[in-house]
N, CA, C and O of each residue as an XYZ file, in Angstrom:
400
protein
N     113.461     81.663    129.261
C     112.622     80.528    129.607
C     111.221     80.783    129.065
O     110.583     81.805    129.319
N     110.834     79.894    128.384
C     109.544     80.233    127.802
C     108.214     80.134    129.137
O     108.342     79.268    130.002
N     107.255     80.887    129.163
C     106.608     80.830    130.113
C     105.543     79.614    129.983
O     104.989     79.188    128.969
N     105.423     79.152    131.455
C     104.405     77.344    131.531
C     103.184     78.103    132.116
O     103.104     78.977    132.980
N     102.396     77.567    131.463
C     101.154     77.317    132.203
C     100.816     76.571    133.577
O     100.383     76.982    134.653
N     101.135     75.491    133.175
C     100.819     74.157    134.699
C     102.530     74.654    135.513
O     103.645     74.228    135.213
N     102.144     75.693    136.605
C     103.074     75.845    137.400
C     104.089     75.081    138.320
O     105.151     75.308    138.898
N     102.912     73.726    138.092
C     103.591     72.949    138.985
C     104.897     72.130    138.472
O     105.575     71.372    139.165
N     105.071     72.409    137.281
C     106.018     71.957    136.500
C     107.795     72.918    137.166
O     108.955     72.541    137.005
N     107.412     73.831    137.689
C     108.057     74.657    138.092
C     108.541     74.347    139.679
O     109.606     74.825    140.071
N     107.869     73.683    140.397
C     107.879     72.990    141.507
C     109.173     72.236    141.860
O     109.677     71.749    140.848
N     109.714     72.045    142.743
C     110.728     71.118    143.247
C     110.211     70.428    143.914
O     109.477     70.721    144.857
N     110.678     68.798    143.315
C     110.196     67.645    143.698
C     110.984     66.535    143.640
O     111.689     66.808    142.668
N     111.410     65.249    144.106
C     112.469     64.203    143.182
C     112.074     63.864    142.715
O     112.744     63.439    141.773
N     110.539     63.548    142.638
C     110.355     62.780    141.211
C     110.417     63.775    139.822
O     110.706     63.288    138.728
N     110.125     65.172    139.989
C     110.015     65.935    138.885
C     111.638     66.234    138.062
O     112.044     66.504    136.931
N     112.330     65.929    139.751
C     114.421     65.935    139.595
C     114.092     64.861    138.503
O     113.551     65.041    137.412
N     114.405     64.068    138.886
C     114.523     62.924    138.231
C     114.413     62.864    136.755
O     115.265     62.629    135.898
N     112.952     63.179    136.660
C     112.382     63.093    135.094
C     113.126     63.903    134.321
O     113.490     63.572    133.192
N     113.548     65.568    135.132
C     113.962     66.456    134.257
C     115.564     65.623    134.229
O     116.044     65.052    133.250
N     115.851     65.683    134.858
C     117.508     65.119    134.814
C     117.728     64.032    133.926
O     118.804     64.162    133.343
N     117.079     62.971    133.598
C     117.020     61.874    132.667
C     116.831     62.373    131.168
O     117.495     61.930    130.231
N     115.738     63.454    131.042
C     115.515     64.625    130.169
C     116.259     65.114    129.602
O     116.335     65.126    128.373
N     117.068     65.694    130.465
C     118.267     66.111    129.982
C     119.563     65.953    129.433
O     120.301     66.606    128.695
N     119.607     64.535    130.221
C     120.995     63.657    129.940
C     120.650     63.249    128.469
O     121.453     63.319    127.539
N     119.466     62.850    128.381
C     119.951     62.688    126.426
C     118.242     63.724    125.823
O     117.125     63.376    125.440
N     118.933     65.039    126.047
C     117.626     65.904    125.327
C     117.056     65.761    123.773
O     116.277     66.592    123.308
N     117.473     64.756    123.117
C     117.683     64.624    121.859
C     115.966     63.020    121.735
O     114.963     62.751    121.074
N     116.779     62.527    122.893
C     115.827     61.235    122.978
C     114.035     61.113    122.259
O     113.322     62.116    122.307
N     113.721     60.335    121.892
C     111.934     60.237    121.804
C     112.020     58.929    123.110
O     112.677     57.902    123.278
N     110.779     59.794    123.969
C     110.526     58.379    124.799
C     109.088     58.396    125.311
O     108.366     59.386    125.437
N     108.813     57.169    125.572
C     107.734     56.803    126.038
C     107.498     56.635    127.240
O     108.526     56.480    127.899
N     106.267     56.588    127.989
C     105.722     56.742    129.488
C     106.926     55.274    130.127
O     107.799     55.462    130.974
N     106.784     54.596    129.792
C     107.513     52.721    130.109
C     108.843     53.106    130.117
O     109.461     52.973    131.173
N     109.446     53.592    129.069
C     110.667     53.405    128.908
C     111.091     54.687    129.874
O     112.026     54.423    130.631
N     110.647     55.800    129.955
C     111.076     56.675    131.162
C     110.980     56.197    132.358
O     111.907     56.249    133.166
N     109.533     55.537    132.662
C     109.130     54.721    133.794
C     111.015     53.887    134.244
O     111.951     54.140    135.002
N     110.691     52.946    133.296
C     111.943     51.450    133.530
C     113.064     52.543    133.791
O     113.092     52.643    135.018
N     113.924     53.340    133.297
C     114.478     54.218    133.575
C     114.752     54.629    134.809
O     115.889     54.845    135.229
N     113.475     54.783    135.586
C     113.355     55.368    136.928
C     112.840     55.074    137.928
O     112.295     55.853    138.709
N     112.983     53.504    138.073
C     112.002     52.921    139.059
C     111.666     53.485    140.370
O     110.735     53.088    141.071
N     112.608     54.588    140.707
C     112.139     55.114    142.082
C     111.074     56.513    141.842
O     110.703     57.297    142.715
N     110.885     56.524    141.026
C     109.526     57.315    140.508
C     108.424     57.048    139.706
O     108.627     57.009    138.492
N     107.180     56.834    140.170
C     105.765     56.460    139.890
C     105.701     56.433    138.553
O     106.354     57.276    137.937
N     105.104     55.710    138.013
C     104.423     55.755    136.178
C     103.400     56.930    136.314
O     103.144     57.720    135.405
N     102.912     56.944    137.416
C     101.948     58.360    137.299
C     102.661     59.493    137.362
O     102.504     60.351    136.494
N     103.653     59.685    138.517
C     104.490     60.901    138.367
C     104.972     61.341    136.946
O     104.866     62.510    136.576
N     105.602     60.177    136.028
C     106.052     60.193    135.029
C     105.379     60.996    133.813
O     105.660     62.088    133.319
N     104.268     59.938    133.478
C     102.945     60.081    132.728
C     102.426     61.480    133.249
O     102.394     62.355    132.384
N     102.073     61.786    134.339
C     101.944     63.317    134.570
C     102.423     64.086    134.137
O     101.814     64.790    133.332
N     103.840     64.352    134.477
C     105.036     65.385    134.246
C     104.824     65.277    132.690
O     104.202     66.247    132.258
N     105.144     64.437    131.823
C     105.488     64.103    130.251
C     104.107     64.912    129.881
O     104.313     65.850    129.112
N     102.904     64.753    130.230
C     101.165     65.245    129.745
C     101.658     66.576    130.082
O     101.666     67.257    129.057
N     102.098     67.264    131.156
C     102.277     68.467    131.610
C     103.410     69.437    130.278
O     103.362     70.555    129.766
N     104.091     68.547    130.201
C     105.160     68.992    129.435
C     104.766     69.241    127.831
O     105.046     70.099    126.994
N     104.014     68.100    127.860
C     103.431     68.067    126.237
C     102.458     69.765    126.135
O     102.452     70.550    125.187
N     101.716     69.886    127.496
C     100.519     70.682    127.327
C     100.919     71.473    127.170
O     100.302     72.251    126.443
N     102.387     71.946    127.773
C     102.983     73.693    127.783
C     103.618     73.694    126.681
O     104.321     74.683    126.474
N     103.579     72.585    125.610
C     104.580     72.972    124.369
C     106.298     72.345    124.593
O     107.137     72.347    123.691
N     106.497     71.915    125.793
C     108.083     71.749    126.301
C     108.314     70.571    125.540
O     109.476     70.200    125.380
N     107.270     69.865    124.999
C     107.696     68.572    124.548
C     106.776     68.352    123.691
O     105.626     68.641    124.020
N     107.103     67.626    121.994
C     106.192     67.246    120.696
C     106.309     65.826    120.561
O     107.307     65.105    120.582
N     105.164     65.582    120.426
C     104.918     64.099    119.960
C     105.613     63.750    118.745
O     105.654     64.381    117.689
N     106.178     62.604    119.063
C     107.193     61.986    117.697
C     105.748     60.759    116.382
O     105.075     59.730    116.447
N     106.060     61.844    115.452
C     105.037     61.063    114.247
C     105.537     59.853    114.296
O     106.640     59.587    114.775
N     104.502     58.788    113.645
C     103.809     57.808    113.436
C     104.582     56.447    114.299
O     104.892     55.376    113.777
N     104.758     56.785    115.561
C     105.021     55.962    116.916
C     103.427     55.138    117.296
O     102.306     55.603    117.507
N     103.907     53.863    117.262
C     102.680     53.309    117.687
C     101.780     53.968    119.656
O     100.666     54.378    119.983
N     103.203     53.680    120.456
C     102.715     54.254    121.497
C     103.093     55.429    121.534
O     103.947     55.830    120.743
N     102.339     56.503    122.787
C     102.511     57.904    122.544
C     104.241     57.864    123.082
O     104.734     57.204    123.997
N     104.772     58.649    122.310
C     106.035     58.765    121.898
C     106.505     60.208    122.428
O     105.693     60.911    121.825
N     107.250     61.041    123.126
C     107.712     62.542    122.693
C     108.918     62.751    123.377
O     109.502     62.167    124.290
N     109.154     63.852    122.613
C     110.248     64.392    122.678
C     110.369     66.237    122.956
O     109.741     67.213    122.547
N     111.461     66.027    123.815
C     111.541     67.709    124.263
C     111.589     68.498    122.918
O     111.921     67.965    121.859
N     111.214     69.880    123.048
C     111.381     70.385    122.039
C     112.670     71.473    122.287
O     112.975     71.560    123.476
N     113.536     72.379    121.293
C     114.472     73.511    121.538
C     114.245     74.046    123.230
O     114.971     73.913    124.216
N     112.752     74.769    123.026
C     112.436     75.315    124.435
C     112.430     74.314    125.303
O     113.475     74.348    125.953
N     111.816     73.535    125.582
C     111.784     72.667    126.566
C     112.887     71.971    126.976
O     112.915     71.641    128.161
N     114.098     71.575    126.040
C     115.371     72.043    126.920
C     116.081     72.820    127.422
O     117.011     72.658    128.212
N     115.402     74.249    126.698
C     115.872     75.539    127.903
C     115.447     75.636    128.915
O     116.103     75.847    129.935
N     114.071     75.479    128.830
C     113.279     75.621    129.669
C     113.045     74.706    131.159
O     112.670     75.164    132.238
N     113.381     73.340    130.845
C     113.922     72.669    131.623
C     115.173     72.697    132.540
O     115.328     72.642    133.760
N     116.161     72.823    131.271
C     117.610     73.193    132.065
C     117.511     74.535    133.266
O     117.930     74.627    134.419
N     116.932     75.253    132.586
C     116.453     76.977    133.624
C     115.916     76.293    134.705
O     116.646     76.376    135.693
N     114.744     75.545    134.902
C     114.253     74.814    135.938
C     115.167     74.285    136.761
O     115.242     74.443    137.979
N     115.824     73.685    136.099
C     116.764     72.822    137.114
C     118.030     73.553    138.088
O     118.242     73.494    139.299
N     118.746     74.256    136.977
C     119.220     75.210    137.675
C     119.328     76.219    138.953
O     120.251     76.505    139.715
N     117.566     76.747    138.808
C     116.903     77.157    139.660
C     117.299     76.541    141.193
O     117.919     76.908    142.192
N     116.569     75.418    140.740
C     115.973     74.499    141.803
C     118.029     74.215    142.424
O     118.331     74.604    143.552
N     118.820     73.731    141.762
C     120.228     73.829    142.486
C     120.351     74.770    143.417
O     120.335     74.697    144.645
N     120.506     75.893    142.498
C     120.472     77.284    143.232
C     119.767     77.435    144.475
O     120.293     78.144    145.333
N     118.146     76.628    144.826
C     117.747     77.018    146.098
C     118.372     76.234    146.932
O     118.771     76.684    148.006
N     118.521     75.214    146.657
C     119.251     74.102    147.328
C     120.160     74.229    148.199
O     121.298     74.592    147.905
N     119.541     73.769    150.133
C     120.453     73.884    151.159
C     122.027     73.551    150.942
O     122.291     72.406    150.576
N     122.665     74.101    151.062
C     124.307     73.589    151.151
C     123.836     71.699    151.479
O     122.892     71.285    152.152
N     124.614     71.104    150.920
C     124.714     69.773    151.414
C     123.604     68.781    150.373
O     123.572     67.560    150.221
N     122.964     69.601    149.916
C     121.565     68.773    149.297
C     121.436     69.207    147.423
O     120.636     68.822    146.570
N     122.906     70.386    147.334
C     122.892     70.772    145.859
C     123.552     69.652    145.190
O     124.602     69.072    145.465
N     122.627     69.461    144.165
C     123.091     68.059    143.116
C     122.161     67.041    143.650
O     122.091     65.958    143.069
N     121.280     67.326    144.929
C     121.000     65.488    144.446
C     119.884     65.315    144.565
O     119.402     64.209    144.321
């Protein structure tokens, strides 16, 4: 796992579930703050827009060239690095509450 700076990225949260899990399901994706947003209506455009700035800052995710709006995409690490996260976070997870 490559090491993060903004720890809180490391945090268990649903909205942070969420983002990473959508993340993941197509790690390949370029997306934007809206289209992750619409994606996830039960999580904030700020949560979103946060997490994605957070992600960009630690390197987990590169901006996709000449996208009118800011555009990005995970990078190699940042789907390890993510997936490791998530994992984690299963792993602490009370009996009854792993997966969701």
């Amino acid at each position: 796992m490559k090491a993060i700076s903004a720890t809180v990225l490391t945090v268990a949260s649903v909205p942070r579930q969420r983002i990473y899990d959508a993340l993941l399901a197509e790690p390949a994706r370029d997306w934007t703050v809206s289209q992750l947003a619409s994606l996830l209506p039960e999580v904030s455009v700020e949560a979103v827009r946060t997490t994605l700035h957070l992600l960009l800052g630690d390197g987990l995710m590169e901006i996709v060239p000449r996208a009118r709006a800011l555009t990005v995409r995970l990078t190699d690490d940042g789907r390890a690095t993510v997936a490791e996260i998530r994992s984690r976070w299963a792993a602490q997870a009370p009996p009854g509450k792993r997966g969701a």
